[in-house]
C-alpha positions in Angstrom: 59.4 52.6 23.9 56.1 53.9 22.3 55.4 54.8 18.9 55.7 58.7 19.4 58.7 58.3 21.3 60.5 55.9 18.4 59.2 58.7 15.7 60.5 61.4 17.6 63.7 59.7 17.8 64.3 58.6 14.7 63.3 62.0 13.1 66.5 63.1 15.2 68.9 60.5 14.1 69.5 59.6 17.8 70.7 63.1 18.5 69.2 63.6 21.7 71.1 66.5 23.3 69.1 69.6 24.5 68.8 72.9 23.2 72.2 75.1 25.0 74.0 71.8 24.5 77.7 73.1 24.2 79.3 72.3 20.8 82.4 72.3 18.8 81.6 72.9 15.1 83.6 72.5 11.8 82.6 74.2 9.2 84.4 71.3 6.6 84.7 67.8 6.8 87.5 66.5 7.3 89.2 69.1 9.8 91.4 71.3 7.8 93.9 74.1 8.9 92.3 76.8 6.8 89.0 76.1 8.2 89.2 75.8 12.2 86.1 75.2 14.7 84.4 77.1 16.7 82.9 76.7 20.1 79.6 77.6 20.5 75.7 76.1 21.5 72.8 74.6 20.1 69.9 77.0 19.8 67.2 73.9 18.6 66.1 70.5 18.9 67.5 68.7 15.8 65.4 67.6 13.0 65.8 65.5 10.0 65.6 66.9 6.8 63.6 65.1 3.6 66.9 63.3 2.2 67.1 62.0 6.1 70.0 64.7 6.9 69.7 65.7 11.1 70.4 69.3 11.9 70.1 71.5 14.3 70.6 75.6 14.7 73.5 76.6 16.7 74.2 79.8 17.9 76.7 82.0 15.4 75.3 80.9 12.4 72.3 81.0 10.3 70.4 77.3 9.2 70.7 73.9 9.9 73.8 72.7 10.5 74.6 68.9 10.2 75.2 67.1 13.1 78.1 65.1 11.8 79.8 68.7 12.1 79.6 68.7 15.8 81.3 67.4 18.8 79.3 67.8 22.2 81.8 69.4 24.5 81.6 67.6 27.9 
């Protein structure tokens, strides 16, 4: 792999998944009653914040959204 690629992919915490990517997202961690997903899709590439966070935008809500808070629906 070449040094852009490794960059790129490391920037992205080895979330690869493109932009329309269908997602399941929970507001809080861990899964609570009060506090149920959503469905919905990425809107973005994700990129890593300065503290090494990745995010990406998904449609329904406004910012970066961790990707820890998402599960790719297949």
């Amino acid at each position: 792999m070449n040094k852009v690629k490794q960059r790129k992919q490391s920037t992205r915490g080895g979330w690869t998944h493109p932009v329309g990517t269908p997602v399941r997202y929970w507001s809080v961690l861990p899964p609570s009653e009060s506090f149920p997903p959503f469905d919905t899709v990425t809107r973005s590439e994700a990129w890593a914040l300065g503290d090494g966070s990745v995010v990406v935008l998904i449609k329904g809500r406004t910012g970066g959204v961790w990707v820890d808070h998402l599960e790719v629906i297949k």
